[in-house]
PDB file as gemmi writes it, atoms N, CA and C in Angstrom:
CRYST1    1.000    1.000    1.000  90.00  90.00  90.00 P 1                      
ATOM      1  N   UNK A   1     -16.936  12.338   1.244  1.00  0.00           N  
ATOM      2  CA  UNK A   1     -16.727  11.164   2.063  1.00  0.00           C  
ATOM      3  C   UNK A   1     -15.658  11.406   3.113  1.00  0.00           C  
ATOM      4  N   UNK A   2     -15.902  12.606   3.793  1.00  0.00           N  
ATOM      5  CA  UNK A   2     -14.864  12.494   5.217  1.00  0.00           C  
ATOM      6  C   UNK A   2     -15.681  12.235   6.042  1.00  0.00           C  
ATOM      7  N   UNK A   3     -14.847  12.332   7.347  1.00  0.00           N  
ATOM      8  CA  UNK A   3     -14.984  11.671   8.467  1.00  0.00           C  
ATOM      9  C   UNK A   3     -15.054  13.010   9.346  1.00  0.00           C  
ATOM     10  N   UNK A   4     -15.779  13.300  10.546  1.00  0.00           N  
ATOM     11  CA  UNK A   4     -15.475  14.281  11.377  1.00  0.00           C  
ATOM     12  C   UNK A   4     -14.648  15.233  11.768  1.00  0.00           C  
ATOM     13  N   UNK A   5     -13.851  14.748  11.597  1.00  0.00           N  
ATOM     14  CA  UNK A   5     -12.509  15.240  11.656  1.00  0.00           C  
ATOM     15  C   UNK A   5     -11.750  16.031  10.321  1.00  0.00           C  
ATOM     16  N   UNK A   6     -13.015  15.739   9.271  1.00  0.00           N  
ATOM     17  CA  UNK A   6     -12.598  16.361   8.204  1.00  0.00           C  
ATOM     18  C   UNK A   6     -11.584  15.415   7.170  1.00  0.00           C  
ATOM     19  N   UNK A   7     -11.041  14.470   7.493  1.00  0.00           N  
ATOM     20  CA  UNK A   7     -10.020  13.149   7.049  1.00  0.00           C  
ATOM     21  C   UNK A   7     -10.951  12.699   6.022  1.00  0.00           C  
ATOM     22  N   UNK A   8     -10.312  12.625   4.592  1.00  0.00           N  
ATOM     23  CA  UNK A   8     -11.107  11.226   3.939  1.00  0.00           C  
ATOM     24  C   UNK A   8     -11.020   9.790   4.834  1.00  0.00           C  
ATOM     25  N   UNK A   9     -12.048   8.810   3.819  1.00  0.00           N  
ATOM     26  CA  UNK A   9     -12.343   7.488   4.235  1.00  0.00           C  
ATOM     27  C   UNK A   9     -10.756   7.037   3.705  1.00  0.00           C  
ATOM     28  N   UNK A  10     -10.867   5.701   4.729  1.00  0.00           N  
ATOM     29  CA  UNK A  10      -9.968   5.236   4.080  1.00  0.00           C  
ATOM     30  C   UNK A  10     -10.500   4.313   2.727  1.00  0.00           C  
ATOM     31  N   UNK A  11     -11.524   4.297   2.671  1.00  0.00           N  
ATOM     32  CA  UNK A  11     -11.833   4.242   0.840  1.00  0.00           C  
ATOM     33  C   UNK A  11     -11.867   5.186   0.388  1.00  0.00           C  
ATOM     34  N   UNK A  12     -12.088   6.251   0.325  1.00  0.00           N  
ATOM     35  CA  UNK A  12     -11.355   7.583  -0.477  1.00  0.00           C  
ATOM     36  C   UNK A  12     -10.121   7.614  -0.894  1.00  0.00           C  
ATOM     37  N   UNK A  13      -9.375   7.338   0.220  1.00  0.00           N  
ATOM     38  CA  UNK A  13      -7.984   7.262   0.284  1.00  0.00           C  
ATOM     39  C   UNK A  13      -7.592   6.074  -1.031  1.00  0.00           C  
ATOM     40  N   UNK A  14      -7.818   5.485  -0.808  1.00  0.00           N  
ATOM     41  CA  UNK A  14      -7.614   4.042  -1.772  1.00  0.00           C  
ATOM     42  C   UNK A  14      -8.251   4.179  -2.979  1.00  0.00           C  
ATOM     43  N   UNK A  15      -9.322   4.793  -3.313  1.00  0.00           N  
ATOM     44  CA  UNK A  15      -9.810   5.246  -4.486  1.00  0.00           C  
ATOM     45  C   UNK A  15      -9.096   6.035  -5.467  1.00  0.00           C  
ATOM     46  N   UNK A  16      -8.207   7.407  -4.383  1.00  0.00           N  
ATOM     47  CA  UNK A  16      -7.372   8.082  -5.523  1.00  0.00           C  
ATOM     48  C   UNK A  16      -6.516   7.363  -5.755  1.00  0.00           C  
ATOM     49  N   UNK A  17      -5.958   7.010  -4.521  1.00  0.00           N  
ATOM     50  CA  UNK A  17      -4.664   5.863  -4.975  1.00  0.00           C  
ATOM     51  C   UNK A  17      -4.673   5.127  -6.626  1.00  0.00           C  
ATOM     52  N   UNK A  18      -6.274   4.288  -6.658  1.00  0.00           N  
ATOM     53  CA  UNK A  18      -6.161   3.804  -7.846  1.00  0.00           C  
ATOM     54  C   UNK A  18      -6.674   4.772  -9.034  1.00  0.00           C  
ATOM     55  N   UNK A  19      -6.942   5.437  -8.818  1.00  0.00           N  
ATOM     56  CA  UNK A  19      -7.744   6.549  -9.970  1.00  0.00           C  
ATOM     57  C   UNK A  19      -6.294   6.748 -11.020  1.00  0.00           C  
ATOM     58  N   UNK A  20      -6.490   6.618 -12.374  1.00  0.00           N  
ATOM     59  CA  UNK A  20      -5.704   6.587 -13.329  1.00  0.00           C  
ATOM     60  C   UNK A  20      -5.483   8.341 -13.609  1.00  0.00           C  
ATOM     61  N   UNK A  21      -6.896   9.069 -13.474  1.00  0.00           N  
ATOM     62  CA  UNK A  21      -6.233  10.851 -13.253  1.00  0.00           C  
ATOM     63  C   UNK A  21      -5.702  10.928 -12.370  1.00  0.00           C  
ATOM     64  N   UNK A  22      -4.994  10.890 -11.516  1.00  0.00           N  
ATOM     65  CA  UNK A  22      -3.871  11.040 -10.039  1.00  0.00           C  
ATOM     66  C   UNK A  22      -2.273  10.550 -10.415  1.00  0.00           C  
ATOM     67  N   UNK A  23      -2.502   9.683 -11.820  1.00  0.00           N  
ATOM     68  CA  UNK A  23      -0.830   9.406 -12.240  1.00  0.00           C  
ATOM     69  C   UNK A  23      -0.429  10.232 -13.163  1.00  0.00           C  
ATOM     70  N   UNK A  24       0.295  11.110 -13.476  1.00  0.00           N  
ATOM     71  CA  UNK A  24       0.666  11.529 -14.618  1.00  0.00           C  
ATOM     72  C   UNK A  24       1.743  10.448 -15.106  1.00  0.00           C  
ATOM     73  N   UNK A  25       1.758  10.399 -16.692  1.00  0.00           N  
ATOM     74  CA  UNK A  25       2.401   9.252 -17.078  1.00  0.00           C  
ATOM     75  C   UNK A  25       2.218   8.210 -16.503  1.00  0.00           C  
ATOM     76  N   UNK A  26       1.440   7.746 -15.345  1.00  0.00           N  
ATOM     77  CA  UNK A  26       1.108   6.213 -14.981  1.00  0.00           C  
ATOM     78  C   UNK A  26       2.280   6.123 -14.029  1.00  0.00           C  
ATOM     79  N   UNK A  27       3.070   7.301 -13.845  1.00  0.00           N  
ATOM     80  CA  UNK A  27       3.845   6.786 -12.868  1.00  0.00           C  
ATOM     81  C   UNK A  27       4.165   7.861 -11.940  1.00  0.00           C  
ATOM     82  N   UNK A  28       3.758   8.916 -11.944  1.00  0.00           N  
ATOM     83  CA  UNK A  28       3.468  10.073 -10.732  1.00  0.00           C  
ATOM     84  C   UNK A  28       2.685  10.490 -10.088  1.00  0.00           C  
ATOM     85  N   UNK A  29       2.356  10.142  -9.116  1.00  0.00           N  
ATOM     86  CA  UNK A  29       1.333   9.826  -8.210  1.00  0.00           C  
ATOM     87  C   UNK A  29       0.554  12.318  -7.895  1.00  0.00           C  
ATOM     88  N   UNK A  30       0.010  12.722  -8.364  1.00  0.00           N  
ATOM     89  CA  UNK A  30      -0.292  13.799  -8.273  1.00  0.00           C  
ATOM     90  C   UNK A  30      -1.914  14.027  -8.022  1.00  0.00           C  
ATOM     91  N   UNK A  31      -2.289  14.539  -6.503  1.00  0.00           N  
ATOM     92  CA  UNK A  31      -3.311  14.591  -6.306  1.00  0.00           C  
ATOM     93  C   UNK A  31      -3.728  15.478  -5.317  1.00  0.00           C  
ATOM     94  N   UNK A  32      -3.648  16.859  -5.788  1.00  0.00           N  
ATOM     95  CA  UNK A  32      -4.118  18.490  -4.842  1.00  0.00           C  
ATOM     96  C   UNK A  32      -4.941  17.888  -3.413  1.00  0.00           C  
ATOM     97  N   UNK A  33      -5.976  17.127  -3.336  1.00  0.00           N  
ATOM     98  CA  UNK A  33      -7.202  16.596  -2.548  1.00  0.00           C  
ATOM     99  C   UNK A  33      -6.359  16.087  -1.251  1.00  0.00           C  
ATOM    100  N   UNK A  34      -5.629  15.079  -1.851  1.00  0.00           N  
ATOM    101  CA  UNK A  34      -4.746  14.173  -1.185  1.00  0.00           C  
ATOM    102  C   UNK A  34      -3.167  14.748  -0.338  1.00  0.00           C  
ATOM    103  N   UNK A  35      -3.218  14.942   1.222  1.00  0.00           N  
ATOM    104  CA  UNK A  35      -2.529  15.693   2.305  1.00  0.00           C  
ATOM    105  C   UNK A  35      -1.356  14.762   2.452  1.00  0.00           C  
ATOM    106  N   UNK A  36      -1.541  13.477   2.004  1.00  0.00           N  
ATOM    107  CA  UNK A  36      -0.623  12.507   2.414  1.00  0.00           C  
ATOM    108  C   UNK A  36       0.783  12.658   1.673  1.00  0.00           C  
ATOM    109  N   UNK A  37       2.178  12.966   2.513  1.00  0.00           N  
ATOM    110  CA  UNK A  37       3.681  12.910   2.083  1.00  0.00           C  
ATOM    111  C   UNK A  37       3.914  11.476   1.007  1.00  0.00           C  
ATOM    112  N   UNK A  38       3.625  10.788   1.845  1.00  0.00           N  
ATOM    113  CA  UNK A  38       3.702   9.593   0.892  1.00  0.00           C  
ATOM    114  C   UNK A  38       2.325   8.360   0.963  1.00  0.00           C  
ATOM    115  N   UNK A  39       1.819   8.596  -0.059  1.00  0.00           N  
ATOM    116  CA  UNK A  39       0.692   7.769  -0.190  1.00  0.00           C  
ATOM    117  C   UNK A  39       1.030   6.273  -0.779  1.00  0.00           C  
ATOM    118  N   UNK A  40       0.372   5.338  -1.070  1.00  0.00           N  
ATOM    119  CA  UNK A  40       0.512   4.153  -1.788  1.00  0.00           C  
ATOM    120  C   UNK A  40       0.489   3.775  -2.540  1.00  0.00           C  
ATOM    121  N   UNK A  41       1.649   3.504  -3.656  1.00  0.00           N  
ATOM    122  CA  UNK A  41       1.752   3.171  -5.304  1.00  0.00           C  
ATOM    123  C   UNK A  41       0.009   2.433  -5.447  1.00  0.00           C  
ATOM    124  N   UNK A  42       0.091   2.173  -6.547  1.00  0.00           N  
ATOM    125  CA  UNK A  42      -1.276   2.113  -6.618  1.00  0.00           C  
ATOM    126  C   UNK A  42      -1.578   0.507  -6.503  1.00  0.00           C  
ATOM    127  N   UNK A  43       0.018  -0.778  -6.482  1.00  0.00           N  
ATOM    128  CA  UNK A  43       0.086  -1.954  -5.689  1.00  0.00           C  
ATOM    129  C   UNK A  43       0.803  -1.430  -4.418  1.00  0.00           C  
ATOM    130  N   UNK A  44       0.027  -1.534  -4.201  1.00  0.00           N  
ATOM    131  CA  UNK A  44       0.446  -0.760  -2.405  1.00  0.00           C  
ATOM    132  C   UNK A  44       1.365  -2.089  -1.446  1.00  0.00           C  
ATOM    133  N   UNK A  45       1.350  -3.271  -2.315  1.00  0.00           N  
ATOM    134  CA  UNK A  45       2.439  -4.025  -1.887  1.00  0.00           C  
ATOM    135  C   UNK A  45       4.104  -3.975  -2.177  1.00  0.00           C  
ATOM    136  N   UNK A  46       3.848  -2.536  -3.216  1.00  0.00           N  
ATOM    137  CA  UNK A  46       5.284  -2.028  -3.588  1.00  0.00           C  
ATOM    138  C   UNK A  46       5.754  -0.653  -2.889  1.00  0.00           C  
ATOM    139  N   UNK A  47       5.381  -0.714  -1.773  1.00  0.00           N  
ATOM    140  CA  UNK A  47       6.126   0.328  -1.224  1.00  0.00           C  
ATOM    141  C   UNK A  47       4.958   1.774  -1.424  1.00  0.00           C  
ATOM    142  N   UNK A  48       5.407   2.860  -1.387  1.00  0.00           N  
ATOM    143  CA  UNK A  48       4.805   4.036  -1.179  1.00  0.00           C  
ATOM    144  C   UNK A  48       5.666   5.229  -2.336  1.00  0.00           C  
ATOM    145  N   UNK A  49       5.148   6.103  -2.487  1.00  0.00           N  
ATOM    146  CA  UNK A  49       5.437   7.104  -3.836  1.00  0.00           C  
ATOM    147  C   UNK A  49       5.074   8.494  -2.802  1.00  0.00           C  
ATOM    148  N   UNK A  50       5.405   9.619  -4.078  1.00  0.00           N  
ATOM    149  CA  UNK A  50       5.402  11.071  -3.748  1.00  0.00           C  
ATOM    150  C   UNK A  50       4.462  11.707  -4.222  1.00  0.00           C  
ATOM    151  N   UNK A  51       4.090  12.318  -3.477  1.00  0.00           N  
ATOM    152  CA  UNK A  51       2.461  12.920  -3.925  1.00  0.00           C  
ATOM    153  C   UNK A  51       3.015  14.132  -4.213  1.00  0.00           C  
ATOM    154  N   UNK A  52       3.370  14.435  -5.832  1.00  0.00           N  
ATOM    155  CA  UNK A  52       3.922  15.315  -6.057  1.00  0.00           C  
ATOM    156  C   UNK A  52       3.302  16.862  -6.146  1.00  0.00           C  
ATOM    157  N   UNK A  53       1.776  16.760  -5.780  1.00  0.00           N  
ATOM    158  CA  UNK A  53       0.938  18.195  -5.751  1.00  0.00           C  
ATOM    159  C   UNK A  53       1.008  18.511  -4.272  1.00  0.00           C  
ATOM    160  N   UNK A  54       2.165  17.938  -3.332  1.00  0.00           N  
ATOM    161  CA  UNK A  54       2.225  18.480  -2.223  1.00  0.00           C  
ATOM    162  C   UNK A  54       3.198  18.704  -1.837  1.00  0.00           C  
ATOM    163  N   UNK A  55       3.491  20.045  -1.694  1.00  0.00           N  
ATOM    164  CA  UNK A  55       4.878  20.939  -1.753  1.00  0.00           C  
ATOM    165  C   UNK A  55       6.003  20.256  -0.739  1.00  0.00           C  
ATOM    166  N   UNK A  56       5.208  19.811   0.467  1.00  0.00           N  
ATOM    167  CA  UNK A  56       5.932  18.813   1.668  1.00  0.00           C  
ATOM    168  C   UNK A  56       6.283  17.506   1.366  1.00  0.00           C  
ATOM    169  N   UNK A  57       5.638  16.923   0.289  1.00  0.00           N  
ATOM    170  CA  UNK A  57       6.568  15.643  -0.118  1.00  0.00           C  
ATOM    171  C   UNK A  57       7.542  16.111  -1.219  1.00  0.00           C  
ATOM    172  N   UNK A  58       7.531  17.475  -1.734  1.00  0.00           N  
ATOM    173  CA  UNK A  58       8.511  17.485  -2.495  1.00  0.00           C  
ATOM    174  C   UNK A  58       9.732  17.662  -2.176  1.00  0.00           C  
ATOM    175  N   UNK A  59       9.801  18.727  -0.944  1.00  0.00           N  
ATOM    176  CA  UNK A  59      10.117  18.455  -0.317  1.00  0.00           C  
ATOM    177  C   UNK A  59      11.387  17.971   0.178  1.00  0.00           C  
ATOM    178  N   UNK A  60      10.203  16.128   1.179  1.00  0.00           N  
ATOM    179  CA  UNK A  60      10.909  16.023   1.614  1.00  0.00           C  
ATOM    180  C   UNK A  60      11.889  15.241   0.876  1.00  0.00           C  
ATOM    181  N   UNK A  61      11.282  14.879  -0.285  1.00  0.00           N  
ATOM    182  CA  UNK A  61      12.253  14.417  -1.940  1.00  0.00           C  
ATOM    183  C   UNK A  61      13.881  14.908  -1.880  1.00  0.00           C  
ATOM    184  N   UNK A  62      13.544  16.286  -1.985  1.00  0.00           N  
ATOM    185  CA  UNK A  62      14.728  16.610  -2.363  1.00  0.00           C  
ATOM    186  C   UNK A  62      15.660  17.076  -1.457  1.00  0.00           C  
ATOM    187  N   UNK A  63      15.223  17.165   0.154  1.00  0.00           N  
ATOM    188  CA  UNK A  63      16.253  16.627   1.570  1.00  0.00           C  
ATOM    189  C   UNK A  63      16.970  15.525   1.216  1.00  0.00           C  
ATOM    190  N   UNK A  64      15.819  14.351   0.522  1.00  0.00           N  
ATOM    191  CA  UNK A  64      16.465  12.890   0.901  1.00  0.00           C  
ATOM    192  C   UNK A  64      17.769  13.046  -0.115  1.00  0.00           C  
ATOM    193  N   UNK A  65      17.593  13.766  -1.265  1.00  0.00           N  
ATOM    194  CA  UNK A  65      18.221  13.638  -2.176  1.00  0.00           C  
ATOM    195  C   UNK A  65      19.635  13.780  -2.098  1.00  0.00           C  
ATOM    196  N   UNK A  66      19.824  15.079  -1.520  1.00  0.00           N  
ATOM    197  CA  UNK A  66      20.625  16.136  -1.257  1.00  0.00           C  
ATOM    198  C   UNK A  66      21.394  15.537  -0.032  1.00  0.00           C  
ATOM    199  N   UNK A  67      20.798  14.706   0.739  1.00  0.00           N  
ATOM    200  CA  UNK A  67      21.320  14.193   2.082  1.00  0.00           C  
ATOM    201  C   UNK A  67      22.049  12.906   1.422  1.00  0.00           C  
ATOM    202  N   UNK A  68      21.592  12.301   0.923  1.00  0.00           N  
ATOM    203  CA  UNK A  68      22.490  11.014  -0.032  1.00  0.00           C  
ATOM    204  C   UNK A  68      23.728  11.130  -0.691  1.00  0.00           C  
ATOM    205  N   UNK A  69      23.415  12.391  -1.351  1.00  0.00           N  
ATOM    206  CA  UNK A  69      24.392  13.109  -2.404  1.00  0.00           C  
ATOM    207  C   UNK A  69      25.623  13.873  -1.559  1.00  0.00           C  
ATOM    208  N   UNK A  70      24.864  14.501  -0.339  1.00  0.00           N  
ATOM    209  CA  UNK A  70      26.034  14.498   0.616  1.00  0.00           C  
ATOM    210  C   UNK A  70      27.322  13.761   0.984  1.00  0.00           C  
ATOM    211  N   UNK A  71      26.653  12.541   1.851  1.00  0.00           N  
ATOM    212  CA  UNK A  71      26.582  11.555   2.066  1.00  0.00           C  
ATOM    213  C   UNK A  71      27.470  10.858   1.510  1.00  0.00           C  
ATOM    214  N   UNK A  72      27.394  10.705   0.224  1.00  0.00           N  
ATOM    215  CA  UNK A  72      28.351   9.794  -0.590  1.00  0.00           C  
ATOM    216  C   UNK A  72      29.710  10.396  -1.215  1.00  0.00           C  
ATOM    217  N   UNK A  73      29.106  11.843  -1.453  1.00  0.00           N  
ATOM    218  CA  UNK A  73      30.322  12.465  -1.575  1.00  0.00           C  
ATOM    219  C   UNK A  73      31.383  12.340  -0.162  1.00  0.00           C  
ATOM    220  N   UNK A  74      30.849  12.422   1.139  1.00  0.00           N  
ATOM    221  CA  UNK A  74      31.677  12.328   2.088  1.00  0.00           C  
ATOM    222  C   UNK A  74      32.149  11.244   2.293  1.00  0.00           C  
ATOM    223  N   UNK A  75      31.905  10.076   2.012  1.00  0.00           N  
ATOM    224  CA  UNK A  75      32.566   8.743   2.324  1.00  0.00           C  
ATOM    225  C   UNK A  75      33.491   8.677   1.127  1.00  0.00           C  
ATOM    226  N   UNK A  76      33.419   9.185  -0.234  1.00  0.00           N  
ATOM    227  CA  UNK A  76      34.791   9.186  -1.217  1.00  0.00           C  
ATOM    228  C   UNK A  76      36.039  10.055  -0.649  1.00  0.00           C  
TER     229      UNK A  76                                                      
END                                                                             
């Protein structure tokens, strides 16, 4: 179900989203297929998660992390 361009549908897209194999533990969003950094918790009215089978959201995880941790150490 892509599109020309080679892109899933955006019902594809929304399908893994809810697919219960794509969570490990129900709460890690992991899906090789799926290109997206941050895709959509699976209530996609809660914000967005880490698609942890993609080396670039891991990433950019652990920039954010490391940049916080910076961060806070420098303002003490």
């Amino acid at each position: 179900m892509a599109n020309k361009d080679n892109k899933p549908s955006k019902e594809t897209l929304e399908k893994w989203s809810q697919d219960p194999d794509n969570w490990v533990l129900g709460m890690f969003y992991y899906n090789k297929k799926d290109k997206r950094i941050l895709p959509p918790k699976r209530i996609a009215q809660l914000g967005w998660t880490v698609n942890f089978a993609n080396p670039i959201s891991v990433l950019v995880i652990v920039i954010i992390i490391v940049i916080t941790l910076l961060i806070t150490k420098w303002i003490r």
